[in-house]
Legacy VTK file of the C-alpha trace (Angstrom):
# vtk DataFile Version 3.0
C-alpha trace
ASCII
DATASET POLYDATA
POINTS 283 float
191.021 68.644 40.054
187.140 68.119 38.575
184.392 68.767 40.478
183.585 65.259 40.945
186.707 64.485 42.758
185.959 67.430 45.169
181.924 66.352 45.958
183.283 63.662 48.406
186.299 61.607 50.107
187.315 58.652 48.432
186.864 56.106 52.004
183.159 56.658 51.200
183.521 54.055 48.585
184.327 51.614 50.897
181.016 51.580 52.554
179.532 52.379 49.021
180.688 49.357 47.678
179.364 47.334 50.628
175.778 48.939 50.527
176.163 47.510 47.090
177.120 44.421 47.665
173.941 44.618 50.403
171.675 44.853 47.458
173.145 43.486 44.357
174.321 40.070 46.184
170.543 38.810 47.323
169.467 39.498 43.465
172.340 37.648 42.175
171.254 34.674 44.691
167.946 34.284 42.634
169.398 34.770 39.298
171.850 31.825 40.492
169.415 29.972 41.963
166.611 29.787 39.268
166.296 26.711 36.986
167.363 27.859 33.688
166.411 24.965 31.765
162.789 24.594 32.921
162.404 28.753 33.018
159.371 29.229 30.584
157.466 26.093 32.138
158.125 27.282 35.597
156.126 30.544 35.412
153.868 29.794 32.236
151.441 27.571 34.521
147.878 29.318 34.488
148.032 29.860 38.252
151.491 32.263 37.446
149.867 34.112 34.579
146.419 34.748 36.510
148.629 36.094 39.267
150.574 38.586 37.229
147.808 39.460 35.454
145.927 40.847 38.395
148.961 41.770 40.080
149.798 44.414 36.738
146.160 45.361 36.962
145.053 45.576 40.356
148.494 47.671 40.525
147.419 50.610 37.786
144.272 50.936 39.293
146.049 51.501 42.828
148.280 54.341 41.260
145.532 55.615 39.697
143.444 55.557 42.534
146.099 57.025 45.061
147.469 59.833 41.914
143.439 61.024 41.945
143.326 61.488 45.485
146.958 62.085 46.637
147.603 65.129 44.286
144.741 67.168 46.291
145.979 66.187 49.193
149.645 67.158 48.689
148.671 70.454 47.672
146.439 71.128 50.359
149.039 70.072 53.016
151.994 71.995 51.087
149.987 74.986 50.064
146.714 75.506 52.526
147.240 76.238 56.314
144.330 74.774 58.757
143.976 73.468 61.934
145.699 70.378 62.761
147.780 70.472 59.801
150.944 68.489 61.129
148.579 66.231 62.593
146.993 64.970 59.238
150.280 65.005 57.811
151.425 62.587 59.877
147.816 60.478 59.897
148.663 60.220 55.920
152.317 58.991 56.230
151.301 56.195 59.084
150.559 53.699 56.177
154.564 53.939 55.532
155.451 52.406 59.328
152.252 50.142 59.872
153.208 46.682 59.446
151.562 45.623 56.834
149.742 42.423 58.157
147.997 45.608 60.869
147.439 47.755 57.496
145.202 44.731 56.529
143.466 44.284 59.825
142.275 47.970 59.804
140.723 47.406 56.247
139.467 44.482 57.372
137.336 46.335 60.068
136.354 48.923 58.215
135.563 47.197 55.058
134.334 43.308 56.897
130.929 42.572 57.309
131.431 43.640 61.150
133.232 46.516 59.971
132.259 49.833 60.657
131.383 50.450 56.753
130.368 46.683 56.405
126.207 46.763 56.831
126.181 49.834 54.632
127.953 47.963 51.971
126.157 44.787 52.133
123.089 46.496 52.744
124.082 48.187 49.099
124.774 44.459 48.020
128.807 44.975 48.115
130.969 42.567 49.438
134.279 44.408 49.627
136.540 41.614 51.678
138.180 38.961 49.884
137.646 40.259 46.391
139.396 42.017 43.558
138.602 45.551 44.773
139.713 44.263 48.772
143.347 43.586 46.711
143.143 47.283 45.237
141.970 48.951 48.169
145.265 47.325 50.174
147.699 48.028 47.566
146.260 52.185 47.424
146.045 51.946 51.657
149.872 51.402 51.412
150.755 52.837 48.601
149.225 56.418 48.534
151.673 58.364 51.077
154.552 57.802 48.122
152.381 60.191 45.998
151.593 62.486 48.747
155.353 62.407 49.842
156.661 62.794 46.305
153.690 65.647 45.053
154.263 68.131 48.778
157.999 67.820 48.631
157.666 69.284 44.934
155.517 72.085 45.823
157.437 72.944 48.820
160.643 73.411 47.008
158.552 75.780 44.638
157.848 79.280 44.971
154.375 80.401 43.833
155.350 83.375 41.383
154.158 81.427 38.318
150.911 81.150 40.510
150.495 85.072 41.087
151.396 85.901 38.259
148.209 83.939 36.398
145.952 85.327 39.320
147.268 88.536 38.671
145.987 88.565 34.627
142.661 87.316 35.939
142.845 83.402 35.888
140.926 81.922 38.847
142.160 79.699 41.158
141.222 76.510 39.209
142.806 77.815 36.175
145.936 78.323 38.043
145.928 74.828 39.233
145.221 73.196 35.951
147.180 75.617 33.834
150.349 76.331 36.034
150.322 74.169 39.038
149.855 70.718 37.801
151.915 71.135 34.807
155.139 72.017 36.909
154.724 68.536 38.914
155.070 66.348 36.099
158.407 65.347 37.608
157.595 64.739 41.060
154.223 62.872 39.461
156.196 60.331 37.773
158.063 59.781 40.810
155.471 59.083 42.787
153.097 57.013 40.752
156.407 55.216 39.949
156.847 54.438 43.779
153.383 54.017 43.843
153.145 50.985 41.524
156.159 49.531 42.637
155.000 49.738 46.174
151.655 48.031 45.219
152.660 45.031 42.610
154.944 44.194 45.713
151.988 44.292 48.640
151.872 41.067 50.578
150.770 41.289 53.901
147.659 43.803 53.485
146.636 41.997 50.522
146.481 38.297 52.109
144.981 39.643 55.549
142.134 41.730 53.484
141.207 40.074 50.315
142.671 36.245 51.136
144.419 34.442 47.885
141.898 33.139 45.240
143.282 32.172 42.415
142.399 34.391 39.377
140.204 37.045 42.433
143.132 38.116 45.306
145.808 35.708 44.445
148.684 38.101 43.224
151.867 37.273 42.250
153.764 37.735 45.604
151.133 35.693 47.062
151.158 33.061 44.629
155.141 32.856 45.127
154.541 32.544 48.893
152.538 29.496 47.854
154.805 28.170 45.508
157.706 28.183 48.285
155.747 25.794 50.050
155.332 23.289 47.301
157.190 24.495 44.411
160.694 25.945 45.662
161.757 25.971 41.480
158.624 27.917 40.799
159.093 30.533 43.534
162.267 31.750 42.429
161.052 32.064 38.710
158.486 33.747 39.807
160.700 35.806 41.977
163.361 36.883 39.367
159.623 37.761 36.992
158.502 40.200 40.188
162.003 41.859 40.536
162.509 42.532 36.343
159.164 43.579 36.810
159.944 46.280 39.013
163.424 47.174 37.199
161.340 48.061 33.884
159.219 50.215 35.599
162.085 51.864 37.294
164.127 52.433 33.884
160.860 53.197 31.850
160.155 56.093 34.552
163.600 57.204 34.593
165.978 60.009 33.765
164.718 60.266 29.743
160.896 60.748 30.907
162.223 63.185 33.983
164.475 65.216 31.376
161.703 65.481 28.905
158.944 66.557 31.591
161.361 69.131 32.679
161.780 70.519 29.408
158.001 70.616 28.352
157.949 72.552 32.076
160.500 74.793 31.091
159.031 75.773 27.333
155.295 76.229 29.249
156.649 78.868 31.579
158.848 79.663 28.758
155.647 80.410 26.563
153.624 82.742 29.596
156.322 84.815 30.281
156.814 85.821 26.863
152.599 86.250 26.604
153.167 88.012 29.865
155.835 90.056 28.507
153.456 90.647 25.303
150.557 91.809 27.523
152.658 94.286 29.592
154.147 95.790 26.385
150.193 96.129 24.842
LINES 1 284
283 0 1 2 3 4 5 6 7 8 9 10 11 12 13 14 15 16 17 18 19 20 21 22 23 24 25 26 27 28 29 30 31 32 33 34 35 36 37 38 39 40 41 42 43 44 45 46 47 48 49 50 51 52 53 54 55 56 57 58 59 60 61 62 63 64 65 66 67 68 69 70 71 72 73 74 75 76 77 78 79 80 81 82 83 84 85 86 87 88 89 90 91 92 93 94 95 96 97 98 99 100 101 102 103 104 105 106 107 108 109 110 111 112 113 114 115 116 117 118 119 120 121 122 123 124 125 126 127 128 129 130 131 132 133 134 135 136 137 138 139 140 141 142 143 144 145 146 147 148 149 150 151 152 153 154 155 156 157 158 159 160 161 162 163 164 165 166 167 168 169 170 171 172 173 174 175 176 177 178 179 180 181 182 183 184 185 186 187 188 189 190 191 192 193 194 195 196 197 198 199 200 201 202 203 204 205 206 207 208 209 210 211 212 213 214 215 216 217 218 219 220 221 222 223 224 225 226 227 228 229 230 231 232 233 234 235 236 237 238 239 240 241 242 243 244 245 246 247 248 249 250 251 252 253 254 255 256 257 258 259 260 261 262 263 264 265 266 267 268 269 270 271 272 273 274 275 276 277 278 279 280 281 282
């Protein structure tokens, strides 16, 4: 008997095959339900194409946004020990369970012109609400705990040799982080910005309570098929099935070939400083 018939009881395919069924059946709905015939013309209108546009852009600039300032923050949670710790652990994760219509709201008072950032802003002539950067702040509100989730849970199933064994030939701290550190979370990186984009070309609720839905400014693509449902049921579901292949490219493209291949470029760098280590001892 193989290993794989061991790992588990064969009655956990029954409720296998209905989890499934949970998610494959919805997805076949809107590949059943979309007009085949009138495909191209239903999602090549210039209100569709300004929405994905700014939905794929607004949505890189998110991840980049939340990889630049979740990666210090993972490390300092999973790594540094402070007062209040578990507290700000949990203040970073409440994005994941705030509805995000209340997500919105709390921009919208922090960023609005009664906010409690707004006169500073305007008095610097920026008008955050209800433009571009209102859509990219919502998406990186709700979208940066993924990084912070996916970078901590990395380090924490890490042990820091690699990173006494560069203090202990002299590198400093930042050295470490840049040389060692960062270089053996590619993995959990890709993860996360992965989640992280997904999570944010998908924002809704934040996005329309924030930064409103102008056309070619805030409107992105799950707003505009929101507004197509209303008027344009044919539209919406085009527009649906574009949003969910969408989201299965970026899954596959960030998948097990890019996860293999960071692993191995992780596994020839340590590779290459214990042998310089090894060298170093033997000198």
């Amino acid at each position: 008997m193989t290993r794989a018939r061991r790992a588990y009881p064969a009655w956990l395919w029954v409720p296998v095959g209905l989890g499934a069924l949970f998610v494959l059946l919805p997805l076949a709905a809107i590949v059943a339900r979309v007009d085949w015939a009138h495909f191209l013309g239903l999602i090549g209108s210039q209100a569709s194409l300004d929405a994905l546009r700014l939905s794929v852009v607004t949505a890189l600039i998110s991840t980049a946004l939340c990889v630049l300032l979740g990666v210090p923050m993972a490390i300092v949670l999973a790594r540094g020990s402070f007062p209040g710790q578990s507290v700000a652990r949990a203040l970073v994760l409440v994005p994941l369970v705030l509805p995000p219509v209340v997500s919105g709201l709390a921009l919208l008072y922090t960023v609005g012109r009664e906010g409690l950032l707004g006169p500073a802003l305007e008095a610097l002539g920026w008008q955050v609400p209800f433009s571009t950067a209102a859509v990219v702040l919502a998406q990186a509100f709700v979208s940066l705990p993924f990084v912070v989730i996916s970078i901590e849970g990395a380090l924490r199933s890490q042990t820091e040799t690699h990173d006494d064994v560069a203090l202990a030939y002299g590198a400093n701290r930042t050295q470490v982080l840049t040389k060692v550190t960062l270089p053996s979370l590619a993995p959990a990186l890709i993860s996360g910005a992965v989640l992280c984009f997904a999570r944010s070309i998908g924002e809704f609720g934040a996005t329309i309570t924030v930064a409103g839905s102008l056309q070619g400014v805030t409107r992105t693509l799950p707003l505009e098929i929101y507004l197509r449902n209303n008027t344009d049921p044919d539209a919406a579901v085009a527009l649906s099935l574009v949003l969910i292949a969408l989201a299965l490219i970026v899954v596959f493209a960030a998948g097990r070939p890019w996860r293999t291949a960071a692993a191995a470029e992780l596994g020839e760098l340590l590779g290459r400083r214990s042998t310089a280590a090894a060298a170093k001892m033997e000198a």
